[in-house]
C-alpha positions in Angstrom: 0.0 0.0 0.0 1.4 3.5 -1.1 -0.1 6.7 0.4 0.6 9.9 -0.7 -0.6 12.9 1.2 -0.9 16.3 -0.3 -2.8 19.6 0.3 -0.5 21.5 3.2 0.7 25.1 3.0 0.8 27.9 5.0 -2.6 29.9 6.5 -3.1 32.2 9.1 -4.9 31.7 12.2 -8.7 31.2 11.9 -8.1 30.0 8.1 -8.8 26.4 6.5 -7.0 23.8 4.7 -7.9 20.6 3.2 -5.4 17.6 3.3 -6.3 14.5 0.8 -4.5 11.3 1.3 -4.7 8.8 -1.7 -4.1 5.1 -1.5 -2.8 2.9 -3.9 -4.5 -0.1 -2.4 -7.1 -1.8 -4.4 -9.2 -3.1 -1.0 -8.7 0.7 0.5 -12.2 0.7 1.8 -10.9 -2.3 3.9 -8.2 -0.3 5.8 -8.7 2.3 9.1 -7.1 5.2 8.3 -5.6 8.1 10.4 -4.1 10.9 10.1 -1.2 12.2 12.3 0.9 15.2 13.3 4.4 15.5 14.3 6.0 19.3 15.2 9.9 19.7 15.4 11.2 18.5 18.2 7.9 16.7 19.4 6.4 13.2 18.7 4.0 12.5 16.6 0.2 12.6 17.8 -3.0 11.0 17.0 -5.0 13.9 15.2 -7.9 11.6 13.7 -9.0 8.4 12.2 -11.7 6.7 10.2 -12.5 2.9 10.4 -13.1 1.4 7.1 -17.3 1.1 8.8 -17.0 4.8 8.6 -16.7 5.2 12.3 -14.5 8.4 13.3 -12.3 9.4 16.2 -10.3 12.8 17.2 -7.5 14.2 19.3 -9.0 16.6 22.0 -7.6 19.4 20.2 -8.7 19.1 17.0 -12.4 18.2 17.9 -15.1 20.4 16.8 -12.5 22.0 14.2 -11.7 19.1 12.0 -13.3 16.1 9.6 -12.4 13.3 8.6 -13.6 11.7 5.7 -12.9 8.9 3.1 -13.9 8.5 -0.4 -13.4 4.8 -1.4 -14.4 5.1 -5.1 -11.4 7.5 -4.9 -9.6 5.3 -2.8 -8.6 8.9 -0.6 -9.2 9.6 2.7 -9.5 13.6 3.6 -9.0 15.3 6.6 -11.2 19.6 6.2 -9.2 22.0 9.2 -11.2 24.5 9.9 -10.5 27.4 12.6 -6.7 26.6 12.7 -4.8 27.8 15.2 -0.5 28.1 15.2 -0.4 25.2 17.4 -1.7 22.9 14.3 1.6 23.9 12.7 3.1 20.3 12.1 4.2 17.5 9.1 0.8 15.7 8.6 0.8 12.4 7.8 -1.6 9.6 6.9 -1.7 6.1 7.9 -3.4 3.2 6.7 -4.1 0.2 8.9 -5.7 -3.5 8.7 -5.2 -5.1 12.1 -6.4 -4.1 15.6 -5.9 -1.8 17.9 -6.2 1.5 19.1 -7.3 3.9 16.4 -5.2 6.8 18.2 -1.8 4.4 18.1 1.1 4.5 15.8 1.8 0.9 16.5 -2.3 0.4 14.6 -0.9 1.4 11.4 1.2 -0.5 9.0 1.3 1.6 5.7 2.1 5.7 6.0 2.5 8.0 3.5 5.3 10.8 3.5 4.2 14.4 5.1 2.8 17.1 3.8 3.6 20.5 6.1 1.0 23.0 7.3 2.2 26.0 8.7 -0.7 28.3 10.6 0.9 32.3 11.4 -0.6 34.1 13.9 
């Protein structure tokens, strides 16, 4: 499975951004799929995840401010960031995942896709 995650740039605070994540698997709408952060000098964090039932999970600090959806047709999984603050600033990355466990765990994951940055000024 090959993901490739696209979409990031820089906005200022209280702007929006869509990330798209697109999957190279041909059972995508099989996999959970997640989306990450990581800031420099920090680990990277849960942000959000979609179970391949369409169930969705989010990081306390992004709830109420960001989606996540999927598209299987399109075999892409998107994550809409509304009201963005500076602390958002981060490499996002997508994840794909087939096994159990916790949606909100690196370890779930076994495919990820390289980073795309977002950068939010204040």
């Amino acid at each position: 499975v090959q993901l490739q995650a696209f979409g990031g740039g820089l906005v200022q605070a209280g702007g929006s951004l869509r990330l798209s994540c697109a999957a190279s698997a041909p059972t995508f709408s099989n996999y959970d799929m997640g989306w990450f952060r990581q800031a420099p000098g920090k680990e990277r964090e849960f942000v959000a995840a979609i179970t391949w039932t369409g169930l969705r999970s989010y990081s306390n600090s992004v709830k109420g401010r960001f989606t996540i959806s999927r598209d299987n047709a399109k075999n892409t999984v998107y994550l809409q960031m509304n009201s963005l603050k500076p602390e958002d600033t981060a490499a996002y990355y997508c994840a794909a995942g087939y096994s159990g466990g916790s949606y909100n765990t690196i370890g779930k994951y076994e495919y990820w896709g390289q980073g795309t940055q977002v950068t939010v000024s204040s």
